[in-house]
RODO-2510 file (C-alpha; in nm, 4 decimals, decimal comma):
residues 289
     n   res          X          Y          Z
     1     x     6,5539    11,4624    14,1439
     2     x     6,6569    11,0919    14,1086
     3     x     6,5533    11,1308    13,7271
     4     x     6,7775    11,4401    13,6717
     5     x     7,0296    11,2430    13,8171
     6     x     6,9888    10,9445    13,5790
     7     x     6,9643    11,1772    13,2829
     8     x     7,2796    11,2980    13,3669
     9     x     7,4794    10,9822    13,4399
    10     x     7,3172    10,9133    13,0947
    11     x     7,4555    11,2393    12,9215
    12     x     7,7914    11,1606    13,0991
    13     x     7,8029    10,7923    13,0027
    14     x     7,7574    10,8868    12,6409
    15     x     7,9925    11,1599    12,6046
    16     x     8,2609    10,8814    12,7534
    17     x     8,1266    10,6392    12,5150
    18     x     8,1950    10,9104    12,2169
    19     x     8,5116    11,0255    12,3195
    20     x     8,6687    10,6594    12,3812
    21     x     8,5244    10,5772    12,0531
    22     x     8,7003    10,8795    11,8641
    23     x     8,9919    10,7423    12,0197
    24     x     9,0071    10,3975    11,8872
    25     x     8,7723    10,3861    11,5789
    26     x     9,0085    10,3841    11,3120
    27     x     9,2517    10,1186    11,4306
    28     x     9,1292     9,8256    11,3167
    29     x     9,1263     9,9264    10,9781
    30     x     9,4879     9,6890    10,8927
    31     x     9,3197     9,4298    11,1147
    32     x     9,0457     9,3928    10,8806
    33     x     9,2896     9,3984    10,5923
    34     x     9,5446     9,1098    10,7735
    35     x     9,7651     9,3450    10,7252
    36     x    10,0025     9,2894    11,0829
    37     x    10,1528     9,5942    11,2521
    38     x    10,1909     9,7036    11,6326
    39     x     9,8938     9,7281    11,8604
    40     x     9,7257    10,0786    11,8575
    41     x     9,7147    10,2898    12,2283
    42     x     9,3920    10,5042    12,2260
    43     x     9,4323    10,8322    12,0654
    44     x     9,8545    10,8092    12,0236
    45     x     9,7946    10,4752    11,7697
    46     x    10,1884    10,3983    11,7463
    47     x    10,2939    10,7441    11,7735
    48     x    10,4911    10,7378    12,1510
    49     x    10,6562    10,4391    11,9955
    50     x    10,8992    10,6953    11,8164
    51     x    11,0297    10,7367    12,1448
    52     x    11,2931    10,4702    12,1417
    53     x    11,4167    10,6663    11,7645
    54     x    11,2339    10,6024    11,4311
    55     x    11,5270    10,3689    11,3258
    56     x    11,4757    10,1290    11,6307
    57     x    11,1499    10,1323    11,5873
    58     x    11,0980    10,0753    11,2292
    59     x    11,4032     9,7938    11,2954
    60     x    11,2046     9,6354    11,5198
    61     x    10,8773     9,6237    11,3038
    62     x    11,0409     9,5185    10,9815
    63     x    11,2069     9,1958    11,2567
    64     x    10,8453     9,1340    11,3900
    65     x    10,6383     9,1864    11,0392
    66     x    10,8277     9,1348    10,7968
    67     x    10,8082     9,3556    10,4514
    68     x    10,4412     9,5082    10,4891
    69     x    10,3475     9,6021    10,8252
    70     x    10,0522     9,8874    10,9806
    71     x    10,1219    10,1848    11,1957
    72     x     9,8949    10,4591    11,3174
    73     x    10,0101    10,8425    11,3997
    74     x     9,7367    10,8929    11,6213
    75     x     9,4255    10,8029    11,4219
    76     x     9,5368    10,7834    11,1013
    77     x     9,6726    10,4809    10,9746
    78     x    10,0027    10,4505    10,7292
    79     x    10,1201    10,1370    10,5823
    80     x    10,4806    10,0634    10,5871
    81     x    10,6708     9,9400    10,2721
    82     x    11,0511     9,7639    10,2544
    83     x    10,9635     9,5811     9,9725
    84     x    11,1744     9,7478     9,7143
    85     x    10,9070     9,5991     9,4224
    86     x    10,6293     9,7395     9,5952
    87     x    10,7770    10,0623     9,6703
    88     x    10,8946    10,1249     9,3274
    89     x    10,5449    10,0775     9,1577
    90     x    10,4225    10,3268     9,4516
    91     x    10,6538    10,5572     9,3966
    92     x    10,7622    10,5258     9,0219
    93     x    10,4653    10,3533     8,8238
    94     x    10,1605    10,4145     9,0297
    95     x    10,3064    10,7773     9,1392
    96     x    10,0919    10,9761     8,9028
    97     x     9,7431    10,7663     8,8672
    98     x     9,7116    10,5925     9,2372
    99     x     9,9185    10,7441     9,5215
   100     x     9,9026    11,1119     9,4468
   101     x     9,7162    11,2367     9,7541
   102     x     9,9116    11,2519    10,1065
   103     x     9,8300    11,3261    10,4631
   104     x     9,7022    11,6675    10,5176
   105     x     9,9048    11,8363    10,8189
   106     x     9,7634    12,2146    10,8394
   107     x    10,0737    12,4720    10,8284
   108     x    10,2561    12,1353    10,6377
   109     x    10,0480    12,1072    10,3570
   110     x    10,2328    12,3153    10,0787
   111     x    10,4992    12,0360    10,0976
   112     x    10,5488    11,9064     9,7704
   113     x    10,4613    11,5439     9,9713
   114     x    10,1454    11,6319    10,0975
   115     x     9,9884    11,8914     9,8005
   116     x     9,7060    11,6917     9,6141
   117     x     9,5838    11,5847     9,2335
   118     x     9,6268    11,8503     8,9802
   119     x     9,8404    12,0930     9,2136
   120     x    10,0670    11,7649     9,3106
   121     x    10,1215    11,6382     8,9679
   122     x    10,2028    11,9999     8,7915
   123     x    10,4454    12,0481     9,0872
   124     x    10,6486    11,7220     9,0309
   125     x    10,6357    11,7338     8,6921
   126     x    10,8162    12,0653     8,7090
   127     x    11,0549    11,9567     8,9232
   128     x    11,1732    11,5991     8,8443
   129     x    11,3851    11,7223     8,4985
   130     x    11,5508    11,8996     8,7843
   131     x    11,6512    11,6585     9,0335
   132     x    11,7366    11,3511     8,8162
   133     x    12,0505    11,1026     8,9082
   134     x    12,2466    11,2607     8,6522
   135     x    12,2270    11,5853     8,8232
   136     x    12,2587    11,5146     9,1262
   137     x    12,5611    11,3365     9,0982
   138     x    12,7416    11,6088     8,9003
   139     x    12,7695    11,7900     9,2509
   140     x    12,9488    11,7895     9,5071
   141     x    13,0825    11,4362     9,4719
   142     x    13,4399    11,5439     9,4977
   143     x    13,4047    11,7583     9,7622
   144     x    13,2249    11,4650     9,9449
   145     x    13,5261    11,2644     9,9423
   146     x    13,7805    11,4731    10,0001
   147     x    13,5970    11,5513    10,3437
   148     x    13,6080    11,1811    10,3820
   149     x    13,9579    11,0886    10,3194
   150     x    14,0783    11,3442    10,6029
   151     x    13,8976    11,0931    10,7951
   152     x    14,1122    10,8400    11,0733
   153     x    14,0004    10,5030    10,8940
   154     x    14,0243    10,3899    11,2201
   155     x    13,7980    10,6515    11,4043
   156     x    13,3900    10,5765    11,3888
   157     x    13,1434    10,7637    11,1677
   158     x    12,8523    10,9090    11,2377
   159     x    12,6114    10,8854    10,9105
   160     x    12,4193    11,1793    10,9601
   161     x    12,7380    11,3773    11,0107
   162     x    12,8763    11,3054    10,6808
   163     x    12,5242    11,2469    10,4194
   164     x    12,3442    11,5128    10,5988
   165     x    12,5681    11,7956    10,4785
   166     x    12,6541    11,6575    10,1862
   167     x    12,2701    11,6257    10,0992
   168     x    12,1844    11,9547    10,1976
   169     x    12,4666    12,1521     9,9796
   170     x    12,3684    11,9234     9,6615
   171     x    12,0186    12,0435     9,7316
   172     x    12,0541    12,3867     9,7947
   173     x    12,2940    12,4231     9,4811
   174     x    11,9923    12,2524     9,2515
   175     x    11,6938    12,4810     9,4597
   176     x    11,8575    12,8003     9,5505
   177     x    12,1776    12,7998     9,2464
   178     x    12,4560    12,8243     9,5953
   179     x    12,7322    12,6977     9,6593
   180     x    12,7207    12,6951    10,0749
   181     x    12,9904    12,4120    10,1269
   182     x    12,8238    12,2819    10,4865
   183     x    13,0722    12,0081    10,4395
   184     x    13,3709    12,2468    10,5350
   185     x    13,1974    12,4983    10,6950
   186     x    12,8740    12,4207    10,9154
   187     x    12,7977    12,7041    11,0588
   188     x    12,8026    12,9057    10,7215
   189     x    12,4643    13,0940    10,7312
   190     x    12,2334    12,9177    10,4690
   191     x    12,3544    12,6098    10,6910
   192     x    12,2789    12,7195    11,0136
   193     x    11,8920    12,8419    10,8854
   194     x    11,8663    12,5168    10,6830
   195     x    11,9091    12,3411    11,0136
   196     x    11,6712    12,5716    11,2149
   197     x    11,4165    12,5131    10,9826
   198     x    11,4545    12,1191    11,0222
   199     x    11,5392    12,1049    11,4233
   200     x    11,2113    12,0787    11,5434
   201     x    11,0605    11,7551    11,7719
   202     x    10,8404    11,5163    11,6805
   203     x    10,6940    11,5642    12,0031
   204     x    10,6563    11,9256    11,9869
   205     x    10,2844    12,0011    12,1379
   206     x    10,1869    12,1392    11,7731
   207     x    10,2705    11,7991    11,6460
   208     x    10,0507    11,5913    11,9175
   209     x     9,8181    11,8488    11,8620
   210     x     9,7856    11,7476    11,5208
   211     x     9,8228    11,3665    11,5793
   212     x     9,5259    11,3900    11,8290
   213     x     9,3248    11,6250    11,6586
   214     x     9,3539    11,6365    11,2632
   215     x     9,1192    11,8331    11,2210
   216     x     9,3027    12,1278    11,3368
   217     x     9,5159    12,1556    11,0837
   218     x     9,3106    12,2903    10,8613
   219     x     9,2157    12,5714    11,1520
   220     x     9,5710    12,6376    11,2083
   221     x     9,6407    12,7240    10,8667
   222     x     9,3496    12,9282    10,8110
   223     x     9,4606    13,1803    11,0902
   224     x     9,8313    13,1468    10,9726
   225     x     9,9859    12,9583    11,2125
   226     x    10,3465    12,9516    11,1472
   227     x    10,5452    12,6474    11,1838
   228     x    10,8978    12,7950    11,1427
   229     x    11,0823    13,0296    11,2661
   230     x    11,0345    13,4238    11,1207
   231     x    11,3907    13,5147    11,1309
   232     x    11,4872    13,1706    10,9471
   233     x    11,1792    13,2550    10,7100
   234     x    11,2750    13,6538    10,6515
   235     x    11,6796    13,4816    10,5906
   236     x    11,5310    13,2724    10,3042
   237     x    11,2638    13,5197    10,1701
   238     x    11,5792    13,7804    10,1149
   239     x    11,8022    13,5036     9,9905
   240     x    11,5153    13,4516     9,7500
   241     x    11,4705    13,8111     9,6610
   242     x    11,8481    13,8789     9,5635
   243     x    11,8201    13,6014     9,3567
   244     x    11,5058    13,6637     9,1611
   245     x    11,6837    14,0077     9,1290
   246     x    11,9927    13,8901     9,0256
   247     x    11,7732    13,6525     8,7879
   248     x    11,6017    13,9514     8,6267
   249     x    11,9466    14,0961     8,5499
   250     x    12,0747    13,8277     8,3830
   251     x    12,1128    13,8846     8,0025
   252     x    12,1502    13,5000     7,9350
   253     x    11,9186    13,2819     8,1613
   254     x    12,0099    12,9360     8,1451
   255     x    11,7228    12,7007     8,1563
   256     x    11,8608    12,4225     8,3485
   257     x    11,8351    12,6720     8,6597
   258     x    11,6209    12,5370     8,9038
   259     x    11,5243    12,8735     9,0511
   260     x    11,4235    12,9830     8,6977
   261     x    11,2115    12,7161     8,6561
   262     x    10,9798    12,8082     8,9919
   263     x    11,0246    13,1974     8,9330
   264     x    10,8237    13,1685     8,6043
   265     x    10,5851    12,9009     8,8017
   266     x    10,5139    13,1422     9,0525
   267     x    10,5078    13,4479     8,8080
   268     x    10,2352    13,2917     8,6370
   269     x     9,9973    13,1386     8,8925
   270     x     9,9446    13,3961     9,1319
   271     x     9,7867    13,1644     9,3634
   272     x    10,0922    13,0685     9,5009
   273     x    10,2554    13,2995     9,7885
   274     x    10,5335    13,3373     9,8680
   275     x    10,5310    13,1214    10,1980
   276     x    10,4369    12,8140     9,9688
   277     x    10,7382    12,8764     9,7490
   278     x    10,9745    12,8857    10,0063
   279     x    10,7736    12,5782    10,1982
   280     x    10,8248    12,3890     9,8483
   281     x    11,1798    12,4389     9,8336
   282     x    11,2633    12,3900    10,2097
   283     x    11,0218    12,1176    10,3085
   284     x    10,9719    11,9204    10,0163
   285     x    11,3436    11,8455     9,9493
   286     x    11,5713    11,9071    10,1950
   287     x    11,7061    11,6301    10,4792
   288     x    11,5475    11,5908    10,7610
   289     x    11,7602    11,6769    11,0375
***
C-alpha cells in the first residue's frame, strides 16, 4: 500500500512539475537575449498588465526600457519597437524577406497581419497600390476639418473621438467604394456594424483562452468558431453582395477600385471564402476600437 502511495505522490509531483513548467518555459527567452522587458507571471506573461490600458502600459515600459523592450501574451513572447529606424526596416525594408510570418490566433488568422509567406506577400502586394499616402489623403480631409472647426477651441478632445471616425470612413471608402460619413453621423449603419465588429475585450474568455492555450486556435478554427457577431457578418456579406452585383453591372470598371481589385482575387483563387474576404477587409485594416 505504502508503495502505491509513493507512486502516486510521484505521478502527482510530476504532473505539477509539467504543468508549472508549461507555464513559465518560454519566458526567459529576452533574458537570454539582454533584451529588458517586465517580469513574466506564470501562464499570463505580461498579459493582466493591459489592465491599467495598453497606452499606460506601453508608457510605462518605453520610461523603464527605453526603445527595445520584451513582453509576453501569455507564453509567447513579442518584442516591442519605438525606434522609428528599427521599425521602418521591419516594416518597410525587411517586410517582404524577414518579418513576413505573424502570430497565429485560430478564428484571427485570415487577418492580413497574421496570414503567412506566399499567401502574406500576394495579399499585400495586392493591396498596398491601394492604400498609399496619396490616396489616402485625397479623402475625407475636408470633411475632417470641418468637423473640427465646429469645435469650442476651448473645450477638450478626445482623440479617439475625432481619428477614429475619420479613419474608419477613409477606410471603408478605399475597401468597400462608400461614402458612410461616421464623422457626421455615427450611428449610420456601416458605422454602427464597423464598431460591433471591433468592440470586443481583450479579456474576453476566448482571448485568455487563446493566451493560455495557443494551441487551440488552430481547434477553434477547424470547427468554425466564430469570432464576430452573425448579424454584423450577414450586414457585411449583403453589403458585399450588392456591390459585387452592382460591380458586374458596370459597363466601365475603373481599376483603381479597391473592391475590384479583391473581386477578381477571390474570383480566381477559389480557396478563399467568403469569411476570409470579409475578415481581410474588416480585420486587417480597419481601427481598432
Amino acid at each position: 500500500a505504502s508503495v502505491f502511495v509513493v507512486k502516486q505522490f510521484v505521478v502527482k509531483l510530476c504532473v505539477v512539475f509539467v504543468i508549472c513548467s508549461y507555464g513559465v518555459w518560454p519566458h526567459g527567452f529576452f533574458k537570454k537575449l539582454g533584451i529588458p522587458g517586465p517580469r513574466p507571471w506564470p501562464f499570463f506573461g505580461t498579459f493582466l498588465s493591459y489592465i491599467k490600458g495598453f497606452h499606460n502600459f506601453d508608457t510605462d515600459c518605453y520610461k523603464k526600457y527605453g526603445k527595445v523592450w520584451g513582453i509576453y501574451d501569455g507564453r509567447l513572447p513579442i518584442l516591442m519597437v519605438l525606434d522609428p529606424e528599427m521599425i521602418k526596416s521591419i516594416m518597410v525594408k525587411d517586410c517582404y524577406s524577414v518579418f513576413t510570418n505573424r502570430r497565429m490566433i485560430g478564428p484571427f488568422s485570415d487577418r492580413l497581419t497574421v496570414v503567412k509567406d506566399e499567401k502574406w506577400k500576394r495579399i499585400r502586394g495586392s493591396l498596398s497600390p491601394f492604400f498609399t499616402s496619396g490616396r489616402l489623403k485625397e479623402k475625407y480631409g475636408d470633411r475632417f476639418i470641418e468637423n473640427l472647426k465646429k469645435r469650442s477651441p476651448d473645450d477638450p478632445v478626445q482623440i479617439k473621438d475625432v481619428f477614429a471616425p475619420f479613419s474608419m470612413d477613409v477606410v471603408a471608402s478605399a475597401s468597400f467604394s462608400v461614402d458612410i460619413d461616421s464623422i457626421n453621423n455615427p450611428d449610420e449603419p456601416f458605422a454602427a456594424h464597423f464598431k460591433n465588429i471591433f468592440n470586443f475585450s481583450f479579456f474576453s474568455p476566448l482571448l485568455l483562452i487563446l493566451t493560455l492555450f495557443p494551441s487551440a486556435a488552430g481547434l477553434l478554427g477547424k470547427v468554425g468558431f466564430k469570432t464576430f457577431s452573425k448579424s454584423d457578418l450577414e450586414f457585411f456579406y449583403t453589403s458585399l453582395k450588392k456591390l459585387k452585383e452592382q460591380h458586374n453591372n458596370m459597363n466601365h470598371v475603373s481599376i483603381q477600385k479597391y473592391l475590384y481589385l479583391i473581386y477578381t482575387d477571390v474570383k480566381y483563387n477559389h480557396n478563399i471564402n467568403t469569411t476570409s474576404w470579409v475578415l481581410h477587409l474588416l480585420s486587417g485594416h480597419c481601427v481598432d476600437w
